[in-house]
C-alpha positions in Angstrom: 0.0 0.0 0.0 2.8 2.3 0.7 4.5 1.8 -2.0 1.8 2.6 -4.4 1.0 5.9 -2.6 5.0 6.7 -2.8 4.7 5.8 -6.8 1.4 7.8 -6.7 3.4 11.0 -5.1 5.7 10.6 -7.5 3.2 10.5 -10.9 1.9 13.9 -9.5 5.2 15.6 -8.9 6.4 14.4 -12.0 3.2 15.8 -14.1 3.5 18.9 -11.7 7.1 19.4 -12.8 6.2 18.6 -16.5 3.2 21.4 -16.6 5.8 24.2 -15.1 8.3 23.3 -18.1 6.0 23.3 -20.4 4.2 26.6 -19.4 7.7 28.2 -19.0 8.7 27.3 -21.9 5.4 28.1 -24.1 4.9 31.7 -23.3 6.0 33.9 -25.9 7.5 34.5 -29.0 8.8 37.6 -30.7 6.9 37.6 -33.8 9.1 40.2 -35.8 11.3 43.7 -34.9 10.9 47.0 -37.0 12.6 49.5 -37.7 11.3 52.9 -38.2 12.0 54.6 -40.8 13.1 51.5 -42.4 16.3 53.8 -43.9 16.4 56.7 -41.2 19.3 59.3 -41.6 21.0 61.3 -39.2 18.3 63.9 -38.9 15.2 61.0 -38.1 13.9 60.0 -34.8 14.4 56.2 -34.8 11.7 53.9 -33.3 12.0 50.3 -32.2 9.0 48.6 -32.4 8.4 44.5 -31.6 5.5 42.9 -32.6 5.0 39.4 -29.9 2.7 36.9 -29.3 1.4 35.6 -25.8 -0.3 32.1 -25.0 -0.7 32.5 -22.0 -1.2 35.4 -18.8 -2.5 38.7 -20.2 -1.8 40.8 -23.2 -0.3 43.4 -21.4 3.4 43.8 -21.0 5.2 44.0 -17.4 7.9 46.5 -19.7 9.7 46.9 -22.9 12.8 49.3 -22.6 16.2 49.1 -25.0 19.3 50.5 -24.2 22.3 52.2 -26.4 25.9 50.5 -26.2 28.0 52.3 -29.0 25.9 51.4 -32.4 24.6 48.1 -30.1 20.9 48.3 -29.1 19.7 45.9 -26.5 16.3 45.9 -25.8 14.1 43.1 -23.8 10.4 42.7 -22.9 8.6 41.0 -20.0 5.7 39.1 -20.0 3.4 38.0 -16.8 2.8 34.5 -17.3 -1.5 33.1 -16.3 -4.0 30.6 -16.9 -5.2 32.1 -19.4 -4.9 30.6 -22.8 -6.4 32.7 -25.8 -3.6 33.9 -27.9 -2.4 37.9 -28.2 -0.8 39.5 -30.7 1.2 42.9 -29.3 3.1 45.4 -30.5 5.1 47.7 -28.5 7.2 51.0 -29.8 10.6 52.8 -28.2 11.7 56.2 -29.4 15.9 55.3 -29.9 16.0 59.4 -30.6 18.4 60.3 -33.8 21.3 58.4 -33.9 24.9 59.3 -35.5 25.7 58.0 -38.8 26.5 54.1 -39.1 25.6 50.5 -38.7 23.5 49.2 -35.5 22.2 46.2 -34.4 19.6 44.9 -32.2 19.0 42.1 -29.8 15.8 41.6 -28.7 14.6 39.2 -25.5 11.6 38.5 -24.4 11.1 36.6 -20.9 8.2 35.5 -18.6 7.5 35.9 -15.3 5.0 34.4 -12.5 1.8 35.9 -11.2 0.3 39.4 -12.7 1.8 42.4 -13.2 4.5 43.1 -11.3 5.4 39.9 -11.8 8.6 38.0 -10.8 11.5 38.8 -13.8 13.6 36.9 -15.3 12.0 33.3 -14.4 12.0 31.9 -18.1 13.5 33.4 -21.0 11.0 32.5 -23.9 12.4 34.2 -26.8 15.4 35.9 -28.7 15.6 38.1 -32.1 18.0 40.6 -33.8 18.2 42.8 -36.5 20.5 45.9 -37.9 20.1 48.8 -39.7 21.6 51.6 -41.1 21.3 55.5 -40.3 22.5 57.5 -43.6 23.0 61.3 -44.7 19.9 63.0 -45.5 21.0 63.4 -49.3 21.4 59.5 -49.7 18.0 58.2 -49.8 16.6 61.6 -51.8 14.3 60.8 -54.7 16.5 61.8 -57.6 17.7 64.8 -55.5 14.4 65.6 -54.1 14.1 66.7 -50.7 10.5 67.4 -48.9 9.5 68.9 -46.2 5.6 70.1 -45.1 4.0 72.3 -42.6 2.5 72.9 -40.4 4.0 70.6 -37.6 2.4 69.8 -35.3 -0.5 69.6 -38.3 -4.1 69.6 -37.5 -6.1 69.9 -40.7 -3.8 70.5 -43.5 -0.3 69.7 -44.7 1.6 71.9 -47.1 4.5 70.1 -49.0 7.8 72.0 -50.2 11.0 71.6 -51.4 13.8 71.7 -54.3 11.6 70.6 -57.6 9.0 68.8 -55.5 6.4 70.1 -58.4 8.5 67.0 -60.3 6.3 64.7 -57.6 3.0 66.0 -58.2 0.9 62.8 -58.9 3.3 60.1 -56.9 1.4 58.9 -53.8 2.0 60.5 -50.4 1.6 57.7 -48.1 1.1 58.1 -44.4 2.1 55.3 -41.9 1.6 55.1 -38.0 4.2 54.1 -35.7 3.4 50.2 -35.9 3.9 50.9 -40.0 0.6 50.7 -41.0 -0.5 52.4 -43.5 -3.5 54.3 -42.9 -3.9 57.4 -45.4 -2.6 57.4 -49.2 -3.1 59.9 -52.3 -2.1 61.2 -55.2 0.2 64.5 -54.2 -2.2 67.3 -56.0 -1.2 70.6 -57.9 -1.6 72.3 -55.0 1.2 70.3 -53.1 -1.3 69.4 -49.8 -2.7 66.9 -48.0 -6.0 66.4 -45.5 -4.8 65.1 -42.3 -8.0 66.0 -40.3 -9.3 62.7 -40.2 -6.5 61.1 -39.0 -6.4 60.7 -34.5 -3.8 62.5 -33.0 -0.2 60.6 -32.6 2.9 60.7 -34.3 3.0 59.1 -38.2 5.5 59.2 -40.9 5.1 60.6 -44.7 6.9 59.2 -47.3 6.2 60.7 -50.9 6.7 58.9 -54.2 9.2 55.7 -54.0 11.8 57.5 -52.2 12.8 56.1 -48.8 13.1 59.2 -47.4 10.4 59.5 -45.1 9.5 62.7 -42.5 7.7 62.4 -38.6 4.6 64.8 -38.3 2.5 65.3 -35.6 -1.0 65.3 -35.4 -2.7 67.3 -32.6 
């Protein structure tokens, strides 16, 4: 009799064991890091944004913070582990600031913790990504020499477009992105060299005209 109780404590603690591994281990992933601008120069704000996904907990973060060694970023995310099991998809954004001219990388970790927020850190470390990217002169990533620039900003009705030969635009699409890069407003650039931005909420959002990469933050109020 005693011994099947023993083996009996010992099925449990093994399952018990098994779930914690399996729960610490299945928490979340980093699903993909941006770069915003995708080609910023020396005179863009750069933001960091991860997209993750949860399995388990909440959808809410415990924190995501980077930090700037040289041209290394190292940034890492916290998740508060749960019983909860429906899946979230999250995206999260850091303001890097402008950054000098050169190459940079980034390494990304995500880790889970016990209990809800604030939750116990660094208990399992779920996930790991990196990128790099490069921050350029302003003149590099021109569209055939054509710099932009608008006003007012901060904008709260209409933009007004200017620059060296920007009439040689007039008909390319001005597209306007939010800080996840979504693209929520496009058109043709007009005669007139504007744009409506009253129907967009305020935030911060990035223009980019024609196929240049050169892209521009505005501010909505």
């Amino acid at each position: 009799m005693e011994s099947i109780l023993a083996m009996k404590s010992l099925f449990f603690v093994f399952v018990f064991s098994s779930l914690i591994v399996l729960v610490g281990r299945t928490q979340g992933t980093i699903t993909s890091i941006e770069v915003i601008p995708a080609m910023p120069t020396i005179a863009d704000s750069v933001y960091l944004v991860g997209h993750f996904q949860f399995t388990s907990g909440g959808c809410d973060k415990q924190f995501f913070t980077a930090s700037l060694v040289g041209n290394h970023v190292v940034a890492s995310a916290q998740h508060c582990t749960g019983m909860l099991t429906y899946i979230c998809d999250v995206s999260d954004t850091l303001n890097l600031g402008i950054l000098p001219f050169g190459t940079y990388t980034v390494d990304l970790t995500l880790s889970s913790g016990a209990a809800p927020i604030p939750c116990t850190p660094g208990i399992v470390p779920d996930d790991n990504d990196s990128t790099s990217f490069n921050v350029i002169a302003p003149t590099a990533v021109a569209e055939n020499g054509i710099q932009f620039r608008f006003s007012p900003n901060p904008a709260k009705e209409m933009l007004t477009f200017s620059g060296n030969e920007l009439k040689r635009l007039i008909g390319e699409q001005v597209v306007v992105y939010d800080l996840n890069g979504s693209k929520v407003k496009a058109e043709p650039l007009d005669a007139d060299c504007t744009m409506d931005v009253s129907e967009l909420n305020p935030g911060l959002y990035f223009v980019k005209v024609g196929s240049s990469q050169l892209q521009k933050l505005v501010k909505i109020d």
